[in-house]
N, CA, C and O atoms as a GROMACS GRO file, in nm:
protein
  384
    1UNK      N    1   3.641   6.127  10.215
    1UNK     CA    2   3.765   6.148  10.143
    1UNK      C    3   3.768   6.283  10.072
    1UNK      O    4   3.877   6.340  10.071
    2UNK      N    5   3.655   6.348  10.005
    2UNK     CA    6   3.599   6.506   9.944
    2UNK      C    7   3.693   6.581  10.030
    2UNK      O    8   3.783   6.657   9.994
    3UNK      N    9   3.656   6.549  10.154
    3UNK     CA   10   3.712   6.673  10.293
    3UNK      C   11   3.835   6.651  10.293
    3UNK      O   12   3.918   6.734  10.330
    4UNK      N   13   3.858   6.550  10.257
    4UNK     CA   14   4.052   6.504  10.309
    4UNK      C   15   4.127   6.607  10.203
    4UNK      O   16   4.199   6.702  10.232
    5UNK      N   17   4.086   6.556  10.058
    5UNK     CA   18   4.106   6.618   9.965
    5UNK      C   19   4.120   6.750   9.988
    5UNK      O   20   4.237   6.786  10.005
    6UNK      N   21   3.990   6.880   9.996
    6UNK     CA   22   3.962   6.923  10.008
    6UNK      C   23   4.062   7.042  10.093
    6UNK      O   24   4.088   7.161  10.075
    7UNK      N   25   4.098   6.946  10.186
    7UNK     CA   26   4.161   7.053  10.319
    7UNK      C   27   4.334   7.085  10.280
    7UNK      O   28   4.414   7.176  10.300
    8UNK      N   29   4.334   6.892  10.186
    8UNK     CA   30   4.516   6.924  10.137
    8UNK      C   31   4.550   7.002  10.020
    8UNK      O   32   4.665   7.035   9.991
    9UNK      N   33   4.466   7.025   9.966
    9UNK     CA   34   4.445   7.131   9.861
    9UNK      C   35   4.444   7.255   9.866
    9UNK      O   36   4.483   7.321   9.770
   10UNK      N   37   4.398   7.314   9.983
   10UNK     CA   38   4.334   7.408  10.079
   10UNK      C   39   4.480   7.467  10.164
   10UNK      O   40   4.500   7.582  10.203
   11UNK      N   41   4.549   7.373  10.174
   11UNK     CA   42   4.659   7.391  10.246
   11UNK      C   43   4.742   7.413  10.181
   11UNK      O   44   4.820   7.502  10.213
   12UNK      N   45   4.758   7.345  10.068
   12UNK     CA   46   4.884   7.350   9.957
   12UNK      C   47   4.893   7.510   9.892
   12UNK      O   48   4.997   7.575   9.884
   13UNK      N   49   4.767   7.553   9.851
   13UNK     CA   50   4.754   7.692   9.816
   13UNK      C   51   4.773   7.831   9.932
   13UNK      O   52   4.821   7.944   9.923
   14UNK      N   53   4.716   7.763  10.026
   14UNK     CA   54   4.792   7.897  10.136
   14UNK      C   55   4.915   7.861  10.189
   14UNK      O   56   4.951   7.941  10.276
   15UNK      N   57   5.011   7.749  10.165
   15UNK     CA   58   5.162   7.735  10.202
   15UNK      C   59   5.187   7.821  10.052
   15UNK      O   60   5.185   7.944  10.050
   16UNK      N   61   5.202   7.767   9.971
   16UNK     CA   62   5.221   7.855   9.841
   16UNK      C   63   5.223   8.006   9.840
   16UNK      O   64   5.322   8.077   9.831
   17UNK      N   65   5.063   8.052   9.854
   17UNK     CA   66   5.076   8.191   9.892
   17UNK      C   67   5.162   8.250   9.967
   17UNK      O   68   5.220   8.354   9.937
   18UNK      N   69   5.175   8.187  10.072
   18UNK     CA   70   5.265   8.243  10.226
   18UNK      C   71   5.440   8.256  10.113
   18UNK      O   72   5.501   8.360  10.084
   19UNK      N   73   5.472   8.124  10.077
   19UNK     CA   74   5.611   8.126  10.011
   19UNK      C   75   5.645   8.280   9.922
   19UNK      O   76   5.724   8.373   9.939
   20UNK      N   77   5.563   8.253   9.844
   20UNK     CA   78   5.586   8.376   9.734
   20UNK      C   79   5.547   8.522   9.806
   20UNK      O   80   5.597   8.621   9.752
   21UNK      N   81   5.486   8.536   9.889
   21UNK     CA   82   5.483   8.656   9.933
   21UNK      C   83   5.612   8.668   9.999
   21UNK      O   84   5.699   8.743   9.954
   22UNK      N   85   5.630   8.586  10.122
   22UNK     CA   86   5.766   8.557  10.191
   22UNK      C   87   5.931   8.620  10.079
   22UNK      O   88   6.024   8.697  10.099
   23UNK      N   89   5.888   8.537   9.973
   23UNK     CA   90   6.014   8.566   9.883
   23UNK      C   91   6.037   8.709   9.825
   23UNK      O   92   6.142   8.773   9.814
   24UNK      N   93   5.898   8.745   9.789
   24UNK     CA   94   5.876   8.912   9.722
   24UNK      C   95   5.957   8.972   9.832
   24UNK      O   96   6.064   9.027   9.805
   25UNK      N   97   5.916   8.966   9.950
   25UNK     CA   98   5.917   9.042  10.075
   25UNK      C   99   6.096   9.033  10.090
   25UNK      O  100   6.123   9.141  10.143
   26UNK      N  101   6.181   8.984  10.076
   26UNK     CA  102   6.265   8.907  10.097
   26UNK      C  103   6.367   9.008  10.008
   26UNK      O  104   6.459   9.080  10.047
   27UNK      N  105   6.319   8.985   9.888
   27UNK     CA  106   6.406   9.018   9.787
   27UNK      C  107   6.385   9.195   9.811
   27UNK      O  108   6.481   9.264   9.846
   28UNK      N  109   6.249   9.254   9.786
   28UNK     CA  110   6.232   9.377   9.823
   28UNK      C  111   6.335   9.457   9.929
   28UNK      O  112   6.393   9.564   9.911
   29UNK      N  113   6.338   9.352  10.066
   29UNK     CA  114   6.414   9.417  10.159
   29UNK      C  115   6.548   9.418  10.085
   29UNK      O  116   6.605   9.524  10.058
   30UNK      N  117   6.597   9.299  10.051
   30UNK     CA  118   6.795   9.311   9.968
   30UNK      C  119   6.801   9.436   9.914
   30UNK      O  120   6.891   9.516   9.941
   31UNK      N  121   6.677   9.467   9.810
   31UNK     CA  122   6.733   9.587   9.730
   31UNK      C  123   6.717   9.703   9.808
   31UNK      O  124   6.766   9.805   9.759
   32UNK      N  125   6.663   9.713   9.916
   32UNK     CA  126   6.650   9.840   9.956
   32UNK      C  127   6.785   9.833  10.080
   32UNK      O  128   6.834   9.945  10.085
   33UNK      N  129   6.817   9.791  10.123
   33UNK     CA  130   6.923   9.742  10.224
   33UNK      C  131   7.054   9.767  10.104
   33UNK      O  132   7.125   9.867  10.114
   34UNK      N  133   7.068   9.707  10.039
   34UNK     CA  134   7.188   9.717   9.884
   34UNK      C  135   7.174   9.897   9.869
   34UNK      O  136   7.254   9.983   9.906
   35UNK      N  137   7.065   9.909   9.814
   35UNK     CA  138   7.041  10.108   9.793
   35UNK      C  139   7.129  10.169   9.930
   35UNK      O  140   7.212  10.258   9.909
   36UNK      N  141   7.111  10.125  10.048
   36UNK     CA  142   7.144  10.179  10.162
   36UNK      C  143   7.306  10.211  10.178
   36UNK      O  144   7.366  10.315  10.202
   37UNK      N  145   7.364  10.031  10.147
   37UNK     CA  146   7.492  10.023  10.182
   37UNK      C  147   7.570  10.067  10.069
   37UNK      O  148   7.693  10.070  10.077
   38UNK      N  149   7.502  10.107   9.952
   38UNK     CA  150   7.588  10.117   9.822
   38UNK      C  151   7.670  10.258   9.863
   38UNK      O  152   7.790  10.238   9.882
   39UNK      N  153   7.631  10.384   9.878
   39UNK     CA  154   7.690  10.469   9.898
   39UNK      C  155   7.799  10.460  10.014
   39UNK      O  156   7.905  10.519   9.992
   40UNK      N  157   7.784  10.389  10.139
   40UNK     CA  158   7.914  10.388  10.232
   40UNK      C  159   8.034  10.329  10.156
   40UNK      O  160   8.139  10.339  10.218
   41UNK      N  161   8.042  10.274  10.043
   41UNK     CA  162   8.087  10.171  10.018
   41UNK      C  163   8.192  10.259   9.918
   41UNK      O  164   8.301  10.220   9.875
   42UNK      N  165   8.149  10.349   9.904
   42UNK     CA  166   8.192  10.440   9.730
   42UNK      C  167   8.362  10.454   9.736
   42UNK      O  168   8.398  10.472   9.853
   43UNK      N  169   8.442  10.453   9.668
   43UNK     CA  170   8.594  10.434   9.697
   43UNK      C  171   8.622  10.646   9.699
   43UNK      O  172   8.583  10.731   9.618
   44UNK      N  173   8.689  10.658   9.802
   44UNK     CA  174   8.739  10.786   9.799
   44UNK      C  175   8.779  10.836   9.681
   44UNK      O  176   8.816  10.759   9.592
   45UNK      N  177   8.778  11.008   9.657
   45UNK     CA  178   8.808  11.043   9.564
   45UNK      C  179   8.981  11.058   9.544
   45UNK      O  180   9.060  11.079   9.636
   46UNK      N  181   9.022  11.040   9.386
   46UNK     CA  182   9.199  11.032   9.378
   46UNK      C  183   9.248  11.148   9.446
   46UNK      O  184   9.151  11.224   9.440
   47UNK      N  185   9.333  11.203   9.502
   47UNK     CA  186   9.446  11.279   9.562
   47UNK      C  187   9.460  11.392   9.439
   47UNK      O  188   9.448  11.336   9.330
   48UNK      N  189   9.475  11.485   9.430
   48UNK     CA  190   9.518  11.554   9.340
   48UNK      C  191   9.670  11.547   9.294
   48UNK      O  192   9.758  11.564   9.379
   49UNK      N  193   9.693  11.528   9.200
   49UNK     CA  194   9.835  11.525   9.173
   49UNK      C  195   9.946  11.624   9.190
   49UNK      O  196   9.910  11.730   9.139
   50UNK      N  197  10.066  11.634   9.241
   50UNK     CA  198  10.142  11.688   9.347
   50UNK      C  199  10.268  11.742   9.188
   50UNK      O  200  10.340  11.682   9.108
   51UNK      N  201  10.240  11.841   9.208
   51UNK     CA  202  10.280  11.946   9.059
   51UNK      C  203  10.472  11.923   9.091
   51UNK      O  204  10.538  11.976   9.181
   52UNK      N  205  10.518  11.833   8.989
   52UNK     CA  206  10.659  11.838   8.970
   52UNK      C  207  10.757  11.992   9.018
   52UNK      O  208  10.745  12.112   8.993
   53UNK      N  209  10.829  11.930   9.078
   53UNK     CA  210  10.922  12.063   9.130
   53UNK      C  211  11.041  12.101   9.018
   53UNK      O  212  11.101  12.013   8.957
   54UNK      N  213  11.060  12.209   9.004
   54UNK     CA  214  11.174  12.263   8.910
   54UNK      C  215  11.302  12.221   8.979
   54UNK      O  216  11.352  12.244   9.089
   55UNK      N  217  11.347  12.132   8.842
   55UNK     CA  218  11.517  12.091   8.854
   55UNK      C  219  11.600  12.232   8.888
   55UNK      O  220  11.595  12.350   8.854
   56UNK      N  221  11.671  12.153   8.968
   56UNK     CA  222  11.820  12.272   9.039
   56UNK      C  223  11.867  12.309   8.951
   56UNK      O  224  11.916  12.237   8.864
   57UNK      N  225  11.864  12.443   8.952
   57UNK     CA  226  12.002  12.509   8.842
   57UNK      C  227  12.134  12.496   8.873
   57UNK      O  228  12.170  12.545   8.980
   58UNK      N  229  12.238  12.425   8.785
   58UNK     CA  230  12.363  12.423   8.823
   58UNK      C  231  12.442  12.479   8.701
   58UNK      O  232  12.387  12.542   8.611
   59UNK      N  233  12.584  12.450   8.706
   59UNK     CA  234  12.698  12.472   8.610
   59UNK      C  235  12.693  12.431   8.464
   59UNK      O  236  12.716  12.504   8.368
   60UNK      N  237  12.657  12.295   8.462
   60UNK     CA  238  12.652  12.176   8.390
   60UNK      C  239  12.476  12.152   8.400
   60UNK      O  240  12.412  12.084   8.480
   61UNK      N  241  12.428  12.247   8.275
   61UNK     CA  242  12.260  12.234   8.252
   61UNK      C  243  12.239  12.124   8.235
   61UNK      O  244  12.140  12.073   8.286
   62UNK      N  245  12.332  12.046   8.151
   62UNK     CA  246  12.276  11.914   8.088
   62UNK      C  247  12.236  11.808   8.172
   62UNK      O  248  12.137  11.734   8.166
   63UNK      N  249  12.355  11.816   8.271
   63UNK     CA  250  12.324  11.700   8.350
   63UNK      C  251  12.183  11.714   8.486
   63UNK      O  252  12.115  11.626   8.540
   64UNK      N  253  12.184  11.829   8.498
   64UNK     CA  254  12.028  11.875   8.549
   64UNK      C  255  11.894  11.836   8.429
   64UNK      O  256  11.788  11.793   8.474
   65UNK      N  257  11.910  11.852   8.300
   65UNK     CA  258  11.790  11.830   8.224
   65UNK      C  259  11.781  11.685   8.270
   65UNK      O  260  11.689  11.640   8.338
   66UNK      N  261  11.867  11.628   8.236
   66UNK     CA  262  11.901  11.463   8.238
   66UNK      C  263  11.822  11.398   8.368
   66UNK      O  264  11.728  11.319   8.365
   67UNK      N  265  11.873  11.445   8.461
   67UNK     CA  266  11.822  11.424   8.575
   67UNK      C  267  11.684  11.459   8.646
   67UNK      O  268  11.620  11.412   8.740
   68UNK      N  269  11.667  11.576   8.543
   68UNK     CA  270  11.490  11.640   8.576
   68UNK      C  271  11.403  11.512   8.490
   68UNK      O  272  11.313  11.453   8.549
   69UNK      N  273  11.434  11.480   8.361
   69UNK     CA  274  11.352  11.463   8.282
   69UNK      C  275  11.378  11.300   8.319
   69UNK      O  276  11.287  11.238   8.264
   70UNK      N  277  11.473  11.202   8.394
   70UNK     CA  278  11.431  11.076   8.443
   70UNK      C  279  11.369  11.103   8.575
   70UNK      O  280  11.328  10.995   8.619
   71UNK      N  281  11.343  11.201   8.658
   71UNK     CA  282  11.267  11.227   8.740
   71UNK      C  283  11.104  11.194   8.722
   71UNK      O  284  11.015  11.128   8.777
   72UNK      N  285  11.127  11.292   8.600
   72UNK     CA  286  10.937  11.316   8.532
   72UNK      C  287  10.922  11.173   8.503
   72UNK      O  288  10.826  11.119   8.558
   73UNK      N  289  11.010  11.086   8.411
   73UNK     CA  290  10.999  10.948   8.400
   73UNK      C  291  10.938  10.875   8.479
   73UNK      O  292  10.832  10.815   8.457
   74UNK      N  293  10.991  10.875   8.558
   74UNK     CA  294  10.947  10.838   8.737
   74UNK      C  295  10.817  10.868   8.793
   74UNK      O  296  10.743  10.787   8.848
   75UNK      N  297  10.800  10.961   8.780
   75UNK     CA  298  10.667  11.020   8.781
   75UNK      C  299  10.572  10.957   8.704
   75UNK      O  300  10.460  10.923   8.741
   76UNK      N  301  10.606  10.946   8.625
   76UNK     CA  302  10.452  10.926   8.475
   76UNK      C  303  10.452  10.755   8.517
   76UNK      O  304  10.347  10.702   8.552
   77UNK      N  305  10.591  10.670   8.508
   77UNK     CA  306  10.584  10.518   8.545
   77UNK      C  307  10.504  10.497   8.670
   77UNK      O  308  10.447  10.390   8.685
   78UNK      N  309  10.495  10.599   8.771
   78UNK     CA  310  10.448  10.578   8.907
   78UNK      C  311  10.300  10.621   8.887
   78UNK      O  312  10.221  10.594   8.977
   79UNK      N  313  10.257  10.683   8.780
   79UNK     CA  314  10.121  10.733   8.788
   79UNK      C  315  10.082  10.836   8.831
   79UNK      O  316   9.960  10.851   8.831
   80UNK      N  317  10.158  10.931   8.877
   80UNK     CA  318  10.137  11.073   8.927
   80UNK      C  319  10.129  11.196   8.842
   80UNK      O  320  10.076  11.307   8.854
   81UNK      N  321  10.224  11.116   8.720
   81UNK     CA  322  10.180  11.226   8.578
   81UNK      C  323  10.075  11.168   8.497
   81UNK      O  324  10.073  11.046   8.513
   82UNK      N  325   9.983  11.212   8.412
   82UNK     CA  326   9.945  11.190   8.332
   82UNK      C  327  10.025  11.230   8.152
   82UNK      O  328  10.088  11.330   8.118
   83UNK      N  329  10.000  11.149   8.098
   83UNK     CA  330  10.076  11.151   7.945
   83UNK      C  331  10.075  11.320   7.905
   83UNK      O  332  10.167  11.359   7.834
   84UNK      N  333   9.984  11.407   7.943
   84UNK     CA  334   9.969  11.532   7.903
   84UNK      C  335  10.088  11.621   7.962
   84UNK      O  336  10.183  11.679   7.908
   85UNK      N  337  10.038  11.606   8.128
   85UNK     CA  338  10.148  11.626   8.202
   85UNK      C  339  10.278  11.629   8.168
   85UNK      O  340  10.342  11.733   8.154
   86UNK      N  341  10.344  11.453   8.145
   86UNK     CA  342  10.430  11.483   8.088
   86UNK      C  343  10.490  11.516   7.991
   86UNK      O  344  10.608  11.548   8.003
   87UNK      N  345  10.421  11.519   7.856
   87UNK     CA  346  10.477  11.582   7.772
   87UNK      C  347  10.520  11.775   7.802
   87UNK      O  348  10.620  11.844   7.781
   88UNK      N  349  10.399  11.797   7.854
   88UNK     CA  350  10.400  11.913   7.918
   88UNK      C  351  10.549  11.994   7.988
   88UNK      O  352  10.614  12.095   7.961
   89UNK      N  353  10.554  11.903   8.072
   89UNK     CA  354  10.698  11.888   8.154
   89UNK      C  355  10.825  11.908   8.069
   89UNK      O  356  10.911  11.995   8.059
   90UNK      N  357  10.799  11.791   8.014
   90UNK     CA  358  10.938  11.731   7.940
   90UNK      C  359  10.957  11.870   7.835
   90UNK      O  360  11.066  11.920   7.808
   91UNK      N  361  10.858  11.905   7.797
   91UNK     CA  362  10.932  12.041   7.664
   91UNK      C  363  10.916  12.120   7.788
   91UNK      O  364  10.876  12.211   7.715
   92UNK      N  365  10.910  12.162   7.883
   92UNK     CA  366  10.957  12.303   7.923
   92UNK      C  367  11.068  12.288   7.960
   92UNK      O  368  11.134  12.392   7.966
   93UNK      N  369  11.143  12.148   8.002
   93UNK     CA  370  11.259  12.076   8.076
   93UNK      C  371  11.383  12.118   7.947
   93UNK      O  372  11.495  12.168   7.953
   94UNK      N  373  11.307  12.074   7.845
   94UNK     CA  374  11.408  12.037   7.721
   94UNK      C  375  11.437  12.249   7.681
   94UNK      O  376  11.528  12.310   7.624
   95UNK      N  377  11.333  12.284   7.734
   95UNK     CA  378  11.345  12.397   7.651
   95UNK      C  379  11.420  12.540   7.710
   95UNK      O  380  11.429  12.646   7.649
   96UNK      N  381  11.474  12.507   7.857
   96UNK     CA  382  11.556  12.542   7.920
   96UNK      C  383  11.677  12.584   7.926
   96UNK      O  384  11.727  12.612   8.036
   0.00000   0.00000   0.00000
């Protein structure tokens, strides 16, 4: 019975060993495979933003400011201006 013992004991510790190496091995590969795919993965860089065009000069300025400056509106709601931007905009619009 010593030997019976002996051998299931014997066995239990090299299934064990085998597991945890198995798992190290396992996990090691994810992170290096993860390192690999992380960069394909990276989201393109933003577009540069597309510089507002100067309102038409007409007869009737006002109704051109009016119309430039819900333009820029448009712009900044859509995300193509930034808050700097438009303030930027808007006083050279106003200052016309």
């Amino acid at each position: 019975m010593p030997g019976l013992l002996r051998g299931v004991a014997r066995t239990a510790v090299v299934a064990g060993t085998a597991t945890a190496v198995s798992n190290r091995v396992s996990r090691r590969q994810g992170r290096r495979w993860a390192a690999e795919e992380q960069p394909q993965y990276a989201p393109p860089p933003p577009a540069p933003a597309p510089a507002a065009a100067p309102p038409a000069e007409s007869g009737a300025g006002g109704m051109d400011r009016i119309t430039a400056l819900k333009e820029l509106a448009e712009l900044k709601t859509q995300g193509v201006l930034t808050e700097a931007e438009f303030e930027a905009e808007k006083a050279r619009i106003l200052a016309s």
